[in-house]
mmCIF file of the N, C-alpha and C atoms, coordinates in Angstrom:
data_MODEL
# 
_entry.id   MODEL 
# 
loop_
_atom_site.group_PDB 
_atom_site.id 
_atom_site.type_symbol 
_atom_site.label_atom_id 
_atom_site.label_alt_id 
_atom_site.label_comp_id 
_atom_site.label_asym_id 
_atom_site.label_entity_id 
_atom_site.label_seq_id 
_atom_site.pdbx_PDB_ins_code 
_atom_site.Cartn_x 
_atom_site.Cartn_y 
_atom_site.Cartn_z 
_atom_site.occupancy 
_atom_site.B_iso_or_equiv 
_atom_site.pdbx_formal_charge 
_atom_site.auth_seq_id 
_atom_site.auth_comp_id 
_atom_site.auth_asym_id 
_atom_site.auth_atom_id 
_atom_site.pdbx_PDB_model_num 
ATOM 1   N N  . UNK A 1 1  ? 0.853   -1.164 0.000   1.00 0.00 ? 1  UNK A N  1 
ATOM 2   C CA . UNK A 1 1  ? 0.000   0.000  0.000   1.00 0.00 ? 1  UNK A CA 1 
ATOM 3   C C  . UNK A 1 1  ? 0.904   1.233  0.000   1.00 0.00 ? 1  UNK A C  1 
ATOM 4   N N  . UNK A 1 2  ? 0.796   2.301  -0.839  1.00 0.00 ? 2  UNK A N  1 
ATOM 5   C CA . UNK A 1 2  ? 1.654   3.381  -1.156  1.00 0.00 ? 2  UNK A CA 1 
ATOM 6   C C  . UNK A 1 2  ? 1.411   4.520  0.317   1.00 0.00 ? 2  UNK A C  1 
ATOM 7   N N  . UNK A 1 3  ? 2.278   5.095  1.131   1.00 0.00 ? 3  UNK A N  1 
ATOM 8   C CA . UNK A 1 3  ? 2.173   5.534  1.833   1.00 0.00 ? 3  UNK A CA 1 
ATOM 9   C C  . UNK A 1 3  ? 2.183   7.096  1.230   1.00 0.00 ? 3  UNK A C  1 
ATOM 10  N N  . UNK A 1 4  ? 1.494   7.834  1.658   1.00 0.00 ? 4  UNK A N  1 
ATOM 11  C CA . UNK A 1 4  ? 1.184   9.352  1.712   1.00 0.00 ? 4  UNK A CA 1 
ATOM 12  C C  . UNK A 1 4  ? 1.729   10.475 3.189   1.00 0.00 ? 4  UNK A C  1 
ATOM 13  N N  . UNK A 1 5  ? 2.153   11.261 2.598   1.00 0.00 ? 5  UNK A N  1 
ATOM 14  C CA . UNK A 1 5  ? 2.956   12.438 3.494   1.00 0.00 ? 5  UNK A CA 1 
ATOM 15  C C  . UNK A 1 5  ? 1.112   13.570 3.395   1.00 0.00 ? 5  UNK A C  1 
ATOM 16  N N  . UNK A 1 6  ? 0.215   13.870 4.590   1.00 0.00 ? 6  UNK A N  1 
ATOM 17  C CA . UNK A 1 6  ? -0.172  14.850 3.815   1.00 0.00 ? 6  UNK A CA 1 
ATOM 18  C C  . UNK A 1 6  ? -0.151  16.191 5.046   1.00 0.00 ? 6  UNK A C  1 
ATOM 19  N N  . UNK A 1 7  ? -0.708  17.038 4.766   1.00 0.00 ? 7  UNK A N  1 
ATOM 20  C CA . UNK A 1 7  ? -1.050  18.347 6.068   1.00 0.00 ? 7  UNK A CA 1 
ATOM 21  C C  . UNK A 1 7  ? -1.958  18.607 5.902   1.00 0.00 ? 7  UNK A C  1 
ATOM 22  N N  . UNK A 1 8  ? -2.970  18.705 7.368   1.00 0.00 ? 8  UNK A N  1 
ATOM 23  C CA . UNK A 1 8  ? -3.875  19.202 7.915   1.00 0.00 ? 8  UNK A CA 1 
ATOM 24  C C  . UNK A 1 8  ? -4.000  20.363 8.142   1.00 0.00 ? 8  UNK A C  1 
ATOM 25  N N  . UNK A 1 9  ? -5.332  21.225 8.018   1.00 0.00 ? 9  UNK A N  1 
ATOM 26  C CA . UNK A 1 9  ? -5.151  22.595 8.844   1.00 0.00 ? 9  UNK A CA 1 
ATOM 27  C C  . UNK A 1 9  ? -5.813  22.324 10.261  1.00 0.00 ? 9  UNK A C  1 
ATOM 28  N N  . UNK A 1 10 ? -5.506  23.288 11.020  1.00 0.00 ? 10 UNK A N  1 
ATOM 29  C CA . UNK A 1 10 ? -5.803  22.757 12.463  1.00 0.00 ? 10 UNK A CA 1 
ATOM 30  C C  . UNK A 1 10 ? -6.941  22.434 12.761  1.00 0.00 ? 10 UNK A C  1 
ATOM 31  N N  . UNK A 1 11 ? -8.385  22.576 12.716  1.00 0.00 ? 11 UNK A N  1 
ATOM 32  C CA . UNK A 1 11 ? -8.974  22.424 12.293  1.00 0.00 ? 11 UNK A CA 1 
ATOM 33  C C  . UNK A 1 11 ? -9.745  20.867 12.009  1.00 0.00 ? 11 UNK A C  1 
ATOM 34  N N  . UNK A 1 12 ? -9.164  20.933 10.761  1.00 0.00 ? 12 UNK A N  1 
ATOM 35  C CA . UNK A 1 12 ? -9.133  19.094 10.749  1.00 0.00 ? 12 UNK A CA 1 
ATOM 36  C C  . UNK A 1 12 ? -7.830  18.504 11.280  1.00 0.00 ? 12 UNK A C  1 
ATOM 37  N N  . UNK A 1 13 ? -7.134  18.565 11.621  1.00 0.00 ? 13 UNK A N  1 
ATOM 38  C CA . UNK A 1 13 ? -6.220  17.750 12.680  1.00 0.00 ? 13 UNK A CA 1 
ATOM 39  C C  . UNK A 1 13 ? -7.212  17.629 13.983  1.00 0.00 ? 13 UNK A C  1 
ATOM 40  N N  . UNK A 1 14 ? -7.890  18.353 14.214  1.00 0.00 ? 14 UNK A N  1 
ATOM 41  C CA . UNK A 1 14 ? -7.938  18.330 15.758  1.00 0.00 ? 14 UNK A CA 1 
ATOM 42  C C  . UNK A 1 14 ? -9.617  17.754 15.200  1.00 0.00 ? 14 UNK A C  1 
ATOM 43  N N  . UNK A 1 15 ? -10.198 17.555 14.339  1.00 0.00 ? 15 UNK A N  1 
ATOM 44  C CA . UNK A 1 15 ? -11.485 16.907 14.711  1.00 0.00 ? 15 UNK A CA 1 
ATOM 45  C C  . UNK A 1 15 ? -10.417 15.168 14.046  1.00 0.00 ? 15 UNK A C  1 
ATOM 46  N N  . UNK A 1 16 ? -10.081 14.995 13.226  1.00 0.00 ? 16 UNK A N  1 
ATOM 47  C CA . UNK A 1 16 ? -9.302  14.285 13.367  1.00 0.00 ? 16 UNK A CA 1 
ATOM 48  C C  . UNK A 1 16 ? -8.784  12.931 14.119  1.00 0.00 ? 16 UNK A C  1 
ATOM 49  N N  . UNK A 1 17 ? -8.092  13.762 15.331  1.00 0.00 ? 17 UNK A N  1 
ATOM 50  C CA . UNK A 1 17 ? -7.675  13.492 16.373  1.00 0.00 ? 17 UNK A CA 1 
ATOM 51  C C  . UNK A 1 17 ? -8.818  12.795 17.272  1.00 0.00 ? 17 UNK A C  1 
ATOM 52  N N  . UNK A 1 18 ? -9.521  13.986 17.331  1.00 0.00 ? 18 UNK A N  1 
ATOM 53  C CA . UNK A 1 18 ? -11.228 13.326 18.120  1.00 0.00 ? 18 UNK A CA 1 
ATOM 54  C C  . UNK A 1 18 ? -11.594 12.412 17.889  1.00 0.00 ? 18 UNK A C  1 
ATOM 55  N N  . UNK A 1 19 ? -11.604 11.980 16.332  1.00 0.00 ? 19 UNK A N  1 
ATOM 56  C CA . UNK A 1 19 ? -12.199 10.419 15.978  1.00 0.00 ? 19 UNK A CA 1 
ATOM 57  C C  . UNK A 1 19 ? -11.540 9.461  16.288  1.00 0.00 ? 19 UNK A C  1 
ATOM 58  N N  . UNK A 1 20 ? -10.292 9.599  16.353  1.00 0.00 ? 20 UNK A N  1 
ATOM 59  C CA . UNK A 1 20 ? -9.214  8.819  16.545  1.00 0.00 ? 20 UNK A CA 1 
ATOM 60  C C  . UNK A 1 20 ? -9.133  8.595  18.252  1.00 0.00 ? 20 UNK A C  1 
ATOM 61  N N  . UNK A 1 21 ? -8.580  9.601  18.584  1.00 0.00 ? 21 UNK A N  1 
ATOM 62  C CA . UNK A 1 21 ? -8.238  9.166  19.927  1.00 0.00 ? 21 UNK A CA 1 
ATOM 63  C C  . UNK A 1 21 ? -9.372  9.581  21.456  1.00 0.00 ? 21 UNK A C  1 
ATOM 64  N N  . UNK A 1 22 ? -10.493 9.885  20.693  1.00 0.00 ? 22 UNK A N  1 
ATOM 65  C CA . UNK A 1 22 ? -10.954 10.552 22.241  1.00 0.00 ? 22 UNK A CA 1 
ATOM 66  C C  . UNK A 1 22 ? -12.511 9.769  21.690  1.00 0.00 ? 22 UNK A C  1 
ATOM 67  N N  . UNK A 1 23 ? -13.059 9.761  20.407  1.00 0.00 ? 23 UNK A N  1 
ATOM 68  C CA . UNK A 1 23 ? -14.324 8.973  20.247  1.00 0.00 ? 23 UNK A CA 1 
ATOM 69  C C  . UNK A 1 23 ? -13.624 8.064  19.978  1.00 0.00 ? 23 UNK A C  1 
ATOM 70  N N  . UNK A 1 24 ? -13.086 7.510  19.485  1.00 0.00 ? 24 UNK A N  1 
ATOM 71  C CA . UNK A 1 24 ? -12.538 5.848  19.170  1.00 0.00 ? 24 UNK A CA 1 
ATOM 72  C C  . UNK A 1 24 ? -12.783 5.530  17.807  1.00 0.00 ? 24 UNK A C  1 
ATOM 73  N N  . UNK A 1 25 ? -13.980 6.586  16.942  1.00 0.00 ? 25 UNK A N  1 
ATOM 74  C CA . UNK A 1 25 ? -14.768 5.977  15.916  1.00 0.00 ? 25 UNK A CA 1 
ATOM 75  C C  . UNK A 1 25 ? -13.491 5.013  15.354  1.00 0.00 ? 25 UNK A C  1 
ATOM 76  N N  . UNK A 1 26 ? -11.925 5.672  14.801  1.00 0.00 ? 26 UNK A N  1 
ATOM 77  C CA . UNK A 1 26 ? -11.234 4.680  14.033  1.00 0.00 ? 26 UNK A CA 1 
ATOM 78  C C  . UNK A 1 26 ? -9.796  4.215  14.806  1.00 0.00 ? 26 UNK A C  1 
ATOM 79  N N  . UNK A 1 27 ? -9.229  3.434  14.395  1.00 0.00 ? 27 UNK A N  1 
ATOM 80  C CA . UNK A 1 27 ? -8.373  2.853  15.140  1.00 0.00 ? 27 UNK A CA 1 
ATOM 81  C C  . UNK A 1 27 ? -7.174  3.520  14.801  1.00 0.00 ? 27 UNK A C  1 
ATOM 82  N N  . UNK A 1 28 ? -7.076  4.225  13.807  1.00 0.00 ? 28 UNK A N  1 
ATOM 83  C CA . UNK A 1 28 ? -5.632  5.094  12.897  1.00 0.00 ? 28 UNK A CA 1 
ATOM 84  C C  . UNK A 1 28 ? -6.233  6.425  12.210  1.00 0.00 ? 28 UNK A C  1 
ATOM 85  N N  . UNK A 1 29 ? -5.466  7.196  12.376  1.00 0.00 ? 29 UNK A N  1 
ATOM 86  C CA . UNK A 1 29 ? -5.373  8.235  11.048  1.00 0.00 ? 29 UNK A CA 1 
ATOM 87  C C  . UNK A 1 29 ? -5.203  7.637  9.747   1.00 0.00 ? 29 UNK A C  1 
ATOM 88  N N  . UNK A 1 30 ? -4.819  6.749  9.400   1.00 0.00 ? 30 UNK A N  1 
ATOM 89  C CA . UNK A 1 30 ? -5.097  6.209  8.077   1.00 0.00 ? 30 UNK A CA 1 
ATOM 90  C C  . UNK A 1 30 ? -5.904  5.872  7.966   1.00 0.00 ? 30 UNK A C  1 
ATOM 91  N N  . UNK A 1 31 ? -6.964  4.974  8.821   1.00 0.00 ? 31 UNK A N  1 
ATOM 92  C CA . UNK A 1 31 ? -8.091  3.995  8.830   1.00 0.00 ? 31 UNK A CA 1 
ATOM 93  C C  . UNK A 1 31 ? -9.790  5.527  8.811   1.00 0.00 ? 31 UNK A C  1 
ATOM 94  N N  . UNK A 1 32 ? -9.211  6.568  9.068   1.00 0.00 ? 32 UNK A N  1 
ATOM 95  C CA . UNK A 1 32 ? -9.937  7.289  8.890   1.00 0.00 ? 32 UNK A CA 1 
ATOM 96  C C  . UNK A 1 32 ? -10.162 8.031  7.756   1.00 0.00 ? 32 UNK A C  1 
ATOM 97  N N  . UNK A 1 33 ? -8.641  8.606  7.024   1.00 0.00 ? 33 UNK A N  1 
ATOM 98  C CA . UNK A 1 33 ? -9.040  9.236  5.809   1.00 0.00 ? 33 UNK A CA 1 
ATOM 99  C C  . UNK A 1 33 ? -9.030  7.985  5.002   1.00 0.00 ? 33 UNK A C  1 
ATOM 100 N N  . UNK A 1 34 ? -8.780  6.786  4.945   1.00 0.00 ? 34 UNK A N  1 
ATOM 101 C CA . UNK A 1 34 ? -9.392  6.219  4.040   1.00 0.00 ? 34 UNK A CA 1 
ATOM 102 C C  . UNK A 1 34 ? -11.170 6.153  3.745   1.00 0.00 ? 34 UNK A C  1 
ATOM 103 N N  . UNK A 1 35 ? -11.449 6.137  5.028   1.00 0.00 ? 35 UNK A N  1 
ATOM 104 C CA . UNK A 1 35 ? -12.967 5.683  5.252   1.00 0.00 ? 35 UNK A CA 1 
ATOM 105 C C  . UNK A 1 35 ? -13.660 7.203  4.485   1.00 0.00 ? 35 UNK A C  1 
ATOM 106 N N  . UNK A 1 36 ? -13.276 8.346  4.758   1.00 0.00 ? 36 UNK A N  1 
ATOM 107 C CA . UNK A 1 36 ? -13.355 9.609  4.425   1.00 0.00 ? 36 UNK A CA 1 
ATOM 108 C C  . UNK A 1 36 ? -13.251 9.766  2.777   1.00 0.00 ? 36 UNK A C  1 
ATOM 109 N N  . UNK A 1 37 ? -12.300 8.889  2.031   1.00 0.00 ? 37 UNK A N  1 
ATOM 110 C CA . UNK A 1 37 ? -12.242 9.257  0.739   1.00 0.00 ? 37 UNK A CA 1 
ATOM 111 C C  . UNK A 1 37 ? -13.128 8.086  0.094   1.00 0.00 ? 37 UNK A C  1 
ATOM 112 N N  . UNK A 1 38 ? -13.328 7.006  0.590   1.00 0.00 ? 38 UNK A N  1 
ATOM 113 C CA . UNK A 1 38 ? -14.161 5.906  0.281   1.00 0.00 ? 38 UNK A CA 1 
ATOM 114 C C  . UNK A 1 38 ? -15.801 7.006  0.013   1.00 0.00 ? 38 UNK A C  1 
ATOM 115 N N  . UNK A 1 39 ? -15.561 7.235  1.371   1.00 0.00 ? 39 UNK A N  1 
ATOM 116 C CA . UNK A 1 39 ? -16.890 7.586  1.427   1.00 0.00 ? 39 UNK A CA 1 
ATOM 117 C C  . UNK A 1 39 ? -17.100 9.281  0.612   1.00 0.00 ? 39 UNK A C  1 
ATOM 118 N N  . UNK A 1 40 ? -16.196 9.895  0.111   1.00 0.00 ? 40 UNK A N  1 
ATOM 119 C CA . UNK A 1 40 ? -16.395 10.747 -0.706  1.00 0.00 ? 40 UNK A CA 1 
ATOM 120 C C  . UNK A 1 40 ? -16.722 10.162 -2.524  1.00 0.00 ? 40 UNK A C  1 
ATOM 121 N N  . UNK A 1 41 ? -15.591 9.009  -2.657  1.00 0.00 ? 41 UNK A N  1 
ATOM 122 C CA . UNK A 1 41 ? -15.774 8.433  -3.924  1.00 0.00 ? 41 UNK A CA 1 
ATOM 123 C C  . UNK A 1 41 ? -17.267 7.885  -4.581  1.00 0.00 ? 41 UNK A C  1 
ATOM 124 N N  . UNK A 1 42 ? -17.945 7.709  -3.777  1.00 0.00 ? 42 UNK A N  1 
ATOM 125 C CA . UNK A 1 42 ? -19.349 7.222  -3.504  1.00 0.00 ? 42 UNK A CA 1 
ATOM 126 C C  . UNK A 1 42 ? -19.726 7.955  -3.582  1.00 0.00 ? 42 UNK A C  1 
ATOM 127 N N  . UNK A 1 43 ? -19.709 9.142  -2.945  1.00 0.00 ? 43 UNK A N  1 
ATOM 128 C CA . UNK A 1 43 ? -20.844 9.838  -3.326  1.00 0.00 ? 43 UNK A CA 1 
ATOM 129 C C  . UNK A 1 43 ? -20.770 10.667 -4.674  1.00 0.00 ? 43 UNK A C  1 
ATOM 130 N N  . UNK A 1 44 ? -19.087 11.024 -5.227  1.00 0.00 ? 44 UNK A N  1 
ATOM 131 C CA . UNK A 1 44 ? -19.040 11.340 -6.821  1.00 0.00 ? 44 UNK A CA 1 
ATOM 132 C C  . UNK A 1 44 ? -19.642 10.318 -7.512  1.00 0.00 ? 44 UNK A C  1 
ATOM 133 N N  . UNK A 1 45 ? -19.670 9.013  -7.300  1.00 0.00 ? 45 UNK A N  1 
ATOM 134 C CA . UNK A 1 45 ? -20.241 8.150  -8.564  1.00 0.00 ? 45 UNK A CA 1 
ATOM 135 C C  . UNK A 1 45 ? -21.776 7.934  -8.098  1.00 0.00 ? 45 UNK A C  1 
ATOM 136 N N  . UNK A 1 46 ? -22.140 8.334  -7.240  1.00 0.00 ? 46 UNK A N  1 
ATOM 137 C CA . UNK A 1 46 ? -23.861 8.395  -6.853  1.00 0.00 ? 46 UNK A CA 1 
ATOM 138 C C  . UNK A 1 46 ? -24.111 9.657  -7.377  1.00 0.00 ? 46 UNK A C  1 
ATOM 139 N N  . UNK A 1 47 ? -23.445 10.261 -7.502  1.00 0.00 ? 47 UNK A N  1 
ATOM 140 C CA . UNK A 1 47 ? -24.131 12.439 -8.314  1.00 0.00 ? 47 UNK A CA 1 
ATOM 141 C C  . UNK A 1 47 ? -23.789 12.225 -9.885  1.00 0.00 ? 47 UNK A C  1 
ATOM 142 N N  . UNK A 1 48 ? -22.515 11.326 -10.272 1.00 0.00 ? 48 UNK A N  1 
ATOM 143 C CA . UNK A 1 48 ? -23.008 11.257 -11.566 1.00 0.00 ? 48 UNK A CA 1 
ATOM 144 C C  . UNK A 1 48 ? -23.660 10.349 -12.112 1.00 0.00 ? 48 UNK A C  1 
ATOM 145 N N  . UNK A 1 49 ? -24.419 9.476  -11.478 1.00 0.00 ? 49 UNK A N  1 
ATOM 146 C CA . UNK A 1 49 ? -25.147 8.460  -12.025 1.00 0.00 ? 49 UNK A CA 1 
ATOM 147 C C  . UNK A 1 49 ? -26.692 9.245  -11.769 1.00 0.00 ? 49 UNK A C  1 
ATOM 148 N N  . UNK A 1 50 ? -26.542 9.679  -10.731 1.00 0.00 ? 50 UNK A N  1 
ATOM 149 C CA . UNK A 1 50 ? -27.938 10.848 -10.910 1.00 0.00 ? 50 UNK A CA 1 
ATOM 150 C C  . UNK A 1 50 ? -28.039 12.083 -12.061 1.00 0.00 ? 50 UNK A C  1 
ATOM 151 N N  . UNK A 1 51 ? -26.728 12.403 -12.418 1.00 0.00 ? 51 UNK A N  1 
ATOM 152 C CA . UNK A 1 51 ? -26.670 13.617 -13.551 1.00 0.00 ? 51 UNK A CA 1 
ATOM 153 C C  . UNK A 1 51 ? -26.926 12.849 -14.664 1.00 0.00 ? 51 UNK A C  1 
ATOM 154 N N  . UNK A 1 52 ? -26.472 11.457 -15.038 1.00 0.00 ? 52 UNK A N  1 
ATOM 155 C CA . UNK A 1 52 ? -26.963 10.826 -16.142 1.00 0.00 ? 52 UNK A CA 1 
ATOM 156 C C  . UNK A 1 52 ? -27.937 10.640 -16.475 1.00 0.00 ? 52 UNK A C  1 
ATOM 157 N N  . UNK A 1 53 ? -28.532 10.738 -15.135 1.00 0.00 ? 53 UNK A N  1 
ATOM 158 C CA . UNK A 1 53 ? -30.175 9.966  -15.150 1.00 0.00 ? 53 UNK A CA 1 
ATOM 159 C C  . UNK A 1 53 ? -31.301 11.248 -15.566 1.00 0.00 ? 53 UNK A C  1 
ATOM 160 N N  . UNK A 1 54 ? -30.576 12.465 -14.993 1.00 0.00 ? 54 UNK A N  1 
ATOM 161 C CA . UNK A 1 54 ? -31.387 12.977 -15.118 1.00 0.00 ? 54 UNK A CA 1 
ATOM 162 C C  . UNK A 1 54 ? -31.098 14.093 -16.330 1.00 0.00 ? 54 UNK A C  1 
ATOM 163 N N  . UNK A 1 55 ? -29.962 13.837 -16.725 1.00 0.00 ? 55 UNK A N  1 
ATOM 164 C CA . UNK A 1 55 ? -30.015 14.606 -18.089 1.00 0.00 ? 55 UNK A CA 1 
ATOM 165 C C  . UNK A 1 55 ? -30.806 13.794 -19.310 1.00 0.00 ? 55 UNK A C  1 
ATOM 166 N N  . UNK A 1 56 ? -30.813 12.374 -19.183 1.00 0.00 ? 56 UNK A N  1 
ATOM 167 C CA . UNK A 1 56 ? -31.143 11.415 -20.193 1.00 0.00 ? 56 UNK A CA 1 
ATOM 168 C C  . UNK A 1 56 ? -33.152 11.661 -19.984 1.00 0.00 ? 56 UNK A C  1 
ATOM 169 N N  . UNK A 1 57 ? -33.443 12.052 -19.041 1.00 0.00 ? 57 UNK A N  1 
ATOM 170 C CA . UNK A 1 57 ? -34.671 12.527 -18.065 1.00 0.00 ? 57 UNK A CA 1 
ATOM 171 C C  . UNK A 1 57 ? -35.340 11.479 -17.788 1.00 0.00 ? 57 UNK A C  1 
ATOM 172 N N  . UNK A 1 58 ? -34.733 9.992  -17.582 1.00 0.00 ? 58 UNK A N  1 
ATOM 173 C CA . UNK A 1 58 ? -35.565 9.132  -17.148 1.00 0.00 ? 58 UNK A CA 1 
ATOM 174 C C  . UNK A 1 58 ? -34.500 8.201  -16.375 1.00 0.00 ? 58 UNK A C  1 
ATOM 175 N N  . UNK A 1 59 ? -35.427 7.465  -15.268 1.00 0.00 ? 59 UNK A N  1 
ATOM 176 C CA . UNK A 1 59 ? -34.887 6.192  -14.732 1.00 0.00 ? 59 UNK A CA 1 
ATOM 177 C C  . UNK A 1 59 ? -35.719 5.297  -13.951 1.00 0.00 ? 59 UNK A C  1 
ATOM 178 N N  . UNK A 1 60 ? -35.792 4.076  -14.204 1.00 0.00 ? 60 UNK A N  1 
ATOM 179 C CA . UNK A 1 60 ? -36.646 3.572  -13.295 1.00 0.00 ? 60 UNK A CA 1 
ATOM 180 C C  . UNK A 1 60 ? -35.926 3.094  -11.975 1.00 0.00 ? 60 UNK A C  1 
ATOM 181 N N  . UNK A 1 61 ? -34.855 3.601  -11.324 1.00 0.00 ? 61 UNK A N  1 
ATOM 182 C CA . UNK A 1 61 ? -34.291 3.025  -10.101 1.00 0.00 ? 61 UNK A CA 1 
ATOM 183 C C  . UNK A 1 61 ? -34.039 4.397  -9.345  1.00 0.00 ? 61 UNK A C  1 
ATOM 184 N N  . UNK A 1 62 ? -34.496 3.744  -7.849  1.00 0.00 ? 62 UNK A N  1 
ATOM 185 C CA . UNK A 1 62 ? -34.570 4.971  -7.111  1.00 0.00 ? 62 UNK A CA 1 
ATOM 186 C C  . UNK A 1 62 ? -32.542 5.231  -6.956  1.00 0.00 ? 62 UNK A C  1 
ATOM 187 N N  . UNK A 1 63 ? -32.949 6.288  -6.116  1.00 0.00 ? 63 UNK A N  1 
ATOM 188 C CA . UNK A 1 63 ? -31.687 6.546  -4.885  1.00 0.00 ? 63 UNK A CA 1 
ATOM 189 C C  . UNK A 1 63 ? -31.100 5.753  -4.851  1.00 0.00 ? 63 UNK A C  1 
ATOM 190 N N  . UNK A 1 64 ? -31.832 4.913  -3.949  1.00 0.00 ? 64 UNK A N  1 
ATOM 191 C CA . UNK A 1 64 ? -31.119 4.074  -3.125  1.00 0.00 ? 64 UNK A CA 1 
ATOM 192 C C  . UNK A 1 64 ? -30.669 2.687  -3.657  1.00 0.00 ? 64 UNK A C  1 
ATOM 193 N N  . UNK A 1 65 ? -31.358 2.205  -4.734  1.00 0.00 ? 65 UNK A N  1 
ATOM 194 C CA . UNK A 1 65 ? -31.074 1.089  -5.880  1.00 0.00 ? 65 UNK A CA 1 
ATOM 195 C C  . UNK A 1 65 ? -29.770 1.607  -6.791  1.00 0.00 ? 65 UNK A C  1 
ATOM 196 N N  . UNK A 1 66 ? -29.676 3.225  -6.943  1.00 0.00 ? 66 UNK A N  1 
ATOM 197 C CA . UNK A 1 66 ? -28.403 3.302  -7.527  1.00 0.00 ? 66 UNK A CA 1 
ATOM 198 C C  . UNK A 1 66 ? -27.159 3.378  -6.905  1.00 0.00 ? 66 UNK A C  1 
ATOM 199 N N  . UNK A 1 67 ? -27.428 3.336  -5.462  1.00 0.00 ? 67 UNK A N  1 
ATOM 200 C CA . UNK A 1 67 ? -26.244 4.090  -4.380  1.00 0.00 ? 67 UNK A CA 1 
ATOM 201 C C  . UNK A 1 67 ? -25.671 2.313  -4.084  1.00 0.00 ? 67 UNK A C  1 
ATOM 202 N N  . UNK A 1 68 ? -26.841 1.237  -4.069  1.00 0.00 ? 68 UNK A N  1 
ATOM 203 C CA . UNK A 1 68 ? -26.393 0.484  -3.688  1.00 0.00 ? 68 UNK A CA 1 
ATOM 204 C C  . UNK A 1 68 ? -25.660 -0.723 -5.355  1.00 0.00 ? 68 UNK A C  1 
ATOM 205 N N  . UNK A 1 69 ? -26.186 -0.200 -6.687  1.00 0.00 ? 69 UNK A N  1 
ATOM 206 C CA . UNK A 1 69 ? -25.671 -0.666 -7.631  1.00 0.00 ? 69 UNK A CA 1 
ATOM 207 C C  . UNK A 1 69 ? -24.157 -0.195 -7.511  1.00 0.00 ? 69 UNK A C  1 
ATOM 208 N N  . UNK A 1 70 ? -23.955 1.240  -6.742  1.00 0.00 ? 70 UNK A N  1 
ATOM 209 C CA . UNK A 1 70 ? -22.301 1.862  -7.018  1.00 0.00 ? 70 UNK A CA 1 
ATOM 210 C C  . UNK A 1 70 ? -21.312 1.053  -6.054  1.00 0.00 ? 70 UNK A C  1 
ATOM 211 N N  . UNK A 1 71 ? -22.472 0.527  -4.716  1.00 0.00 ? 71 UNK A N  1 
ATOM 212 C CA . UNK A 1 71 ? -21.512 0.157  -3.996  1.00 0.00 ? 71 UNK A CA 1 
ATOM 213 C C  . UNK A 1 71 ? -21.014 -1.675 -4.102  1.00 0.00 ? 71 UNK A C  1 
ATOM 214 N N  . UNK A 1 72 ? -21.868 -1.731 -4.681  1.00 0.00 ? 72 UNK A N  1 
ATOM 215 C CA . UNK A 1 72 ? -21.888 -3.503 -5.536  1.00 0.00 ? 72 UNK A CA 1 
ATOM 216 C C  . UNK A 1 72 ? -20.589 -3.146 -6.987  1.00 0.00 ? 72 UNK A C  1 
ATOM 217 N N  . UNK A 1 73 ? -20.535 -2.624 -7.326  1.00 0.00 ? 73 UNK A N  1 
ATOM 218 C CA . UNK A 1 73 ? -19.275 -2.223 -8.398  1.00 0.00 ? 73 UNK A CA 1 
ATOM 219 C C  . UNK A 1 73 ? -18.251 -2.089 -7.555  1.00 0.00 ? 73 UNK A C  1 
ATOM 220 N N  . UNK A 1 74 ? -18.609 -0.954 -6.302  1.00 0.00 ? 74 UNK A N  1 
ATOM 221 C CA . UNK A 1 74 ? -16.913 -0.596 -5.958  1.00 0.00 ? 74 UNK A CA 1 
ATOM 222 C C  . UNK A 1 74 ? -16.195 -2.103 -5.404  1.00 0.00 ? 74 UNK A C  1 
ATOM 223 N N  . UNK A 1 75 ? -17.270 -2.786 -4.541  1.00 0.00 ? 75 UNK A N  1 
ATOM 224 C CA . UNK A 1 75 ? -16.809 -3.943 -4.075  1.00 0.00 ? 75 UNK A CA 1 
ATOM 225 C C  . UNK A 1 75 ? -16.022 -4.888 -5.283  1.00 0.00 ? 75 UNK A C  1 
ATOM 226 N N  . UNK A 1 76 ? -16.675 -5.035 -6.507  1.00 0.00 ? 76 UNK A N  1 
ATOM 227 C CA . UNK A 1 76 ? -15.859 -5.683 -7.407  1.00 0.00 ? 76 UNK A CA 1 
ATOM 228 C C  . UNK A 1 76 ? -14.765 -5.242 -8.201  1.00 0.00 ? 76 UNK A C  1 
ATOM 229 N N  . UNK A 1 77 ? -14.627 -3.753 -7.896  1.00 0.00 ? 77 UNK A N  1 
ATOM 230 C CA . UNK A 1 77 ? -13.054 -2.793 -8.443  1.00 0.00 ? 77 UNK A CA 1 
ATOM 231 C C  . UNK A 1 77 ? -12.633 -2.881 -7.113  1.00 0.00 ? 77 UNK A C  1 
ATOM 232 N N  . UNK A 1 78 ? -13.041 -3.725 -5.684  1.00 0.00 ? 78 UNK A N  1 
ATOM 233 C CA . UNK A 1 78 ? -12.235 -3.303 -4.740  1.00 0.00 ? 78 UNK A CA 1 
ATOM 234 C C  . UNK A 1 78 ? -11.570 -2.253 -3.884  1.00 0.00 ? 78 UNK A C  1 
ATOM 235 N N  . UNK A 1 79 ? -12.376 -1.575 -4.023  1.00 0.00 ? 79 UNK A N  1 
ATOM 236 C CA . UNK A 1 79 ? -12.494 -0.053 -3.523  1.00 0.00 ? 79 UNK A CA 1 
ATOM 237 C C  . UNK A 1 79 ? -13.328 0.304  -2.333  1.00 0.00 ? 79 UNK A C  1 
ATOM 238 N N  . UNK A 1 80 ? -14.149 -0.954 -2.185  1.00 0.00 ? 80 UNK A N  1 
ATOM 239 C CA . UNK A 1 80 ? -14.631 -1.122 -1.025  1.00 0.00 ? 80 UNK A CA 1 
ATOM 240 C C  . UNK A 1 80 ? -14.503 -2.539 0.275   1.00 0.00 ? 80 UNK A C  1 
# 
């Protein structure tokens, strides 16, 4: 796994930190901005599968049938 150098502004270091060490939500600073960009990547391929849908002006699958078609893909590109 390719390791990354990055900087925080204080700001997000210190909510950060909170998840990490004072709520527990993640076990690492890595284990968090991963979860953070996972969960940003998802939601770019859930807004353009809605811009498709709705420029083309039709779809028969809701929301939530497409959020969970993106997350059935990422699992098979492994991204999730």
């Amino acid at each position: 796994m390719p390791r990354q150098s990055i900087s925080l502004t204080d700001p997000n270091a210190q909510w950060l930190r909170q998840k990490v060490e004072t709520e527990g939500e993640y076990r690492s600073n890595s284990e968090a901005v991963n979860d953070l960009i996972r969960k940003a990547r998802e939601i770019e391929a859930l807004r353009a599968h809605l811009l498709q849908a709705e420029q083309s002006c039709h779809t028969s699958m809701s929301a939530e049938a497409i959020l969970e078609e993106i997350k059935a893909e990422a699992r098979r590109n492994g991204e999730l």
